[in-house]
C-alpha positions as CSV (number, residue, x, y, z in Angstrom):
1,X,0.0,0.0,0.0
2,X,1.1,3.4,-0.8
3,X,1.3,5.9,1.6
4,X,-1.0,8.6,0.0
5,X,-3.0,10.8,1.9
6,X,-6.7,10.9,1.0
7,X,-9.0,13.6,2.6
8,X,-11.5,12.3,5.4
9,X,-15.2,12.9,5.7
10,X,-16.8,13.1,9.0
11,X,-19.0,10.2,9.1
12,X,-20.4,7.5,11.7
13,X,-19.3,4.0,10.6
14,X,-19.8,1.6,12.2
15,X,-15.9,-0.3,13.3
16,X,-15.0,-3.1,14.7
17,X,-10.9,-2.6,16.2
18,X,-9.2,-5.4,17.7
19,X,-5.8,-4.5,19.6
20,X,-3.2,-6.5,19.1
21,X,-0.3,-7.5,21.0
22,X,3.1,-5.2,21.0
23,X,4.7,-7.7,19.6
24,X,2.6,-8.4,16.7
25,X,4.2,-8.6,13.7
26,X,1.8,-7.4,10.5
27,X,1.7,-10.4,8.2
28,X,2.7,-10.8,4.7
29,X,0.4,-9.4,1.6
30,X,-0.6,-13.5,0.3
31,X,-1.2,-14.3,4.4
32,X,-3.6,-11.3,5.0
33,X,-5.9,-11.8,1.6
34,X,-6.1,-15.3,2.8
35,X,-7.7,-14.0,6.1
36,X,-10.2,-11.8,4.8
37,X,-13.5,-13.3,5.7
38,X,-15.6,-14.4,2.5
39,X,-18.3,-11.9,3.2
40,X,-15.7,-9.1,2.8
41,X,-14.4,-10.2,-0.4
42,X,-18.0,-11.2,-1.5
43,X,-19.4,-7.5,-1.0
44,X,-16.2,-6.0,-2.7
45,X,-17.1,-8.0,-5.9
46,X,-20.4,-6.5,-5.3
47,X,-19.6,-3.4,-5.5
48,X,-17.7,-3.4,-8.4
49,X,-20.7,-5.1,-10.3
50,X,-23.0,-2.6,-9.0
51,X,-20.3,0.3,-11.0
52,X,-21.2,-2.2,-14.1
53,X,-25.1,-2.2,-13.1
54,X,-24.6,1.9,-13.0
55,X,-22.6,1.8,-16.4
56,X,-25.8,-0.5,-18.2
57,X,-28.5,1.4,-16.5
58,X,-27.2,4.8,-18.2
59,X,-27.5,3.3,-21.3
60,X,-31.0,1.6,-20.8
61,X,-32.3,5.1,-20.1
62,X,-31.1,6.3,-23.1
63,X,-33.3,4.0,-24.6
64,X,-36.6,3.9,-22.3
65,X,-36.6,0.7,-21.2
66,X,-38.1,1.7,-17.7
67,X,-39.3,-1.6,-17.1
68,X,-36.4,-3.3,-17.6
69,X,-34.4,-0.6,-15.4
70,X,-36.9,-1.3,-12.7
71,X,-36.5,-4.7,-12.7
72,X,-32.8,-4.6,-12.6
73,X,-32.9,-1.5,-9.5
74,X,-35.1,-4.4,-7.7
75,X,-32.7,-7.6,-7.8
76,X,-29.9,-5.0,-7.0
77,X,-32.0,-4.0,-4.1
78,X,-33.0,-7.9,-2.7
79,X,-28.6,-8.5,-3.0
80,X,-27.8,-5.5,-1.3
81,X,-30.1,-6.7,1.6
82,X,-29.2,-10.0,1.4
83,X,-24.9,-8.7,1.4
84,X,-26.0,-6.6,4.8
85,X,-27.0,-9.5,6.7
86,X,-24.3,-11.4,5.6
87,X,-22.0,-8.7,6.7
88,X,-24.1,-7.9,10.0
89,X,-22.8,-11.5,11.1
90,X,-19.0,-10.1,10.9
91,X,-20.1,-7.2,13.4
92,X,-18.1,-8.3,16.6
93,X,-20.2,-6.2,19.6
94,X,-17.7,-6.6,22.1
95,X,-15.4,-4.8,19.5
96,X,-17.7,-2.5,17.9
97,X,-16.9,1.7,18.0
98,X,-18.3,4.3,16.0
99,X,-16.2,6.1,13.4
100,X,-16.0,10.4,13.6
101,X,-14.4,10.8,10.3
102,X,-12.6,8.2,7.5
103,X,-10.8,8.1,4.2
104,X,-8.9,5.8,2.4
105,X,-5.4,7.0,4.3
106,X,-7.0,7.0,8.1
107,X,-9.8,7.1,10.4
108,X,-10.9,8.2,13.6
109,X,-12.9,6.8,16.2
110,X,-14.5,7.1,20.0
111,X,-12.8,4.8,22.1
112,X,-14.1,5.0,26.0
113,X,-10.4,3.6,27.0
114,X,-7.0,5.1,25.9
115,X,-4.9,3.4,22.9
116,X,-0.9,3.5,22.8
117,X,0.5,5.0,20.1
118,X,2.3,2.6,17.4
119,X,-0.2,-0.3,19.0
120,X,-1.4,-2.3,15.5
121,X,-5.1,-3.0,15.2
122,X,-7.2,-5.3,13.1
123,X,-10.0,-3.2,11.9
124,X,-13.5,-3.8,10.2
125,X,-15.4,-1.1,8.4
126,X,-19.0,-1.6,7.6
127,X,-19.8,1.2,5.0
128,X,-23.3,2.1,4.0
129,X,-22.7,3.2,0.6
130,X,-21.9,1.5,-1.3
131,X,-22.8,-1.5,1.1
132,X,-19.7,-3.2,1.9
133,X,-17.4,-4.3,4.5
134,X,-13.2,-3.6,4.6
135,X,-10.8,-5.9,6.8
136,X,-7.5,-4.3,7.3
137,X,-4.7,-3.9,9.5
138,X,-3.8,-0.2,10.8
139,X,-1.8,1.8,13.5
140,X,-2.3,4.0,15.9
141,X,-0.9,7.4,14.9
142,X,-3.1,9.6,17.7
143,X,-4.9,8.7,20.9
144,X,-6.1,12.3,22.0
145,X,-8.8,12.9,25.5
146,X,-12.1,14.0,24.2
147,X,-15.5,14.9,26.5
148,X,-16.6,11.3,25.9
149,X,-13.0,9.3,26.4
150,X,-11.0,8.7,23.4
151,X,-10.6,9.6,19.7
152,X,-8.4,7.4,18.6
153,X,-6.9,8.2,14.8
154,X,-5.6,4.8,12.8
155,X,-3.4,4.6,9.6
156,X,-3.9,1.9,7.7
157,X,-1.0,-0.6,7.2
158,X,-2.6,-3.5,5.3
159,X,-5.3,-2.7,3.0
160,X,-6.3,-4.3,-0.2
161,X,-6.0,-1.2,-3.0
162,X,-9.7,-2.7,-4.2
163,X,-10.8,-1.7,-0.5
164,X,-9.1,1.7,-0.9
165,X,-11.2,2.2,-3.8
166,X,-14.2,1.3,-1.8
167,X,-13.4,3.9,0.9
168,X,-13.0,6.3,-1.5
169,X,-16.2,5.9,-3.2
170,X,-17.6,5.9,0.4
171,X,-16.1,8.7,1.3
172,X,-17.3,11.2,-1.8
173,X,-20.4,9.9,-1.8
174,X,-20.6,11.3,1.8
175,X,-19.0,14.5,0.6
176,X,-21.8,14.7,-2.4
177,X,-24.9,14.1,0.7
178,X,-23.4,17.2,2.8
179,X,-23.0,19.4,-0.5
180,X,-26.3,18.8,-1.6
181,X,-27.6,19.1,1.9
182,X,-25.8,22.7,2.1
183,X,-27.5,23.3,-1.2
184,X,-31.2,22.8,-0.5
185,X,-30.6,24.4,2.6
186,X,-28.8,27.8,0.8
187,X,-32.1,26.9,-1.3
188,X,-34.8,27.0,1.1
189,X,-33.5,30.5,3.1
């Protein structure tokens, strides 16, 4: 992984962060694709069929095939519920936090007890849109008091680049909610 610094959206997320030993040596790139749970890799592939779906339903439009486009909307809709339960079973409560902000170079999150710098993580991120789930490793890079315990800033360390792509897309499509939020608002003054 590259060490390129994406801009970060604040955004809840939900995140599941599991610390790991000092000692804890990050594993090798073939070791950590093999531990990525099947649900994670499943939703990935997901979401780069659903940029397909998008690509094909542009084009059905142009052609008024509503029906058709309705159709397809629908089974996208019945797998995308179907992918969320499959990934609500990888949500780990006793490990669960809440994100304040992400991209695809860091993230933040409310911890209610204090994290040592350097300390490696394994982290989950379950993103709304588009619905998927990212297993990665990260570090600690900040661990700063807040009025509600911790925020606790991670840099990733071990991240699939398909997965950075993910958080990317998650992370402007956030960016695109608040601008058109802003808008309407401007709007309705």
């Amino acid at each position: 992984m590259t060490e390129q610094e994406y801009f970060t959206v604040h955004h809840n997320l939900t995140v599941n962060v599991e610390t790991l030993g000092m000692d804890f040596a990050l594993p090798d790139e073939e070791t950590f694709v093999s531990e990525i749970p099947a649900p994670f890799i499943v939703a990935s592939e997901f979401s780069q069929l659903d940029m397909l779906a998008d690509k094909a339903r542009l084009e059905l439009q142009n052609k008024e095939l509503k029906h058709v486009i309705n159709l397809l909307d629908t089974q996208n809709t019945k797998l995308n519920l179907l992918l969320s339960f499959m990934l609500s079973q990888q949500d780990d409560a006793t490990l669960r936090f809440q994100t304040t902000q992400f991209g695809a170079s860091q993230l933040s999150y409310r911890s209610n007890v204090e994290v040592d710098a350097q300390q490696i993580v394994r982290a989950k991120l379950f993103l709304d849109h588009p619905p998927a789930a990212i297993y990665c490793y990260a570090q600690v890079v900040g661990c700063e008091p807040s009025e509600q315990g911790y925020i606790v800033t991670l840099k990733y360390k071990l991240l699939r680049e398909a997965d950075q792509d993910l958080l990317i897309k998650a992370a402007l499509y956030q960016q695109q909610k608040l601008l058109r939020q802003r808008s309407l608002e401007r709007d309705n003054k």
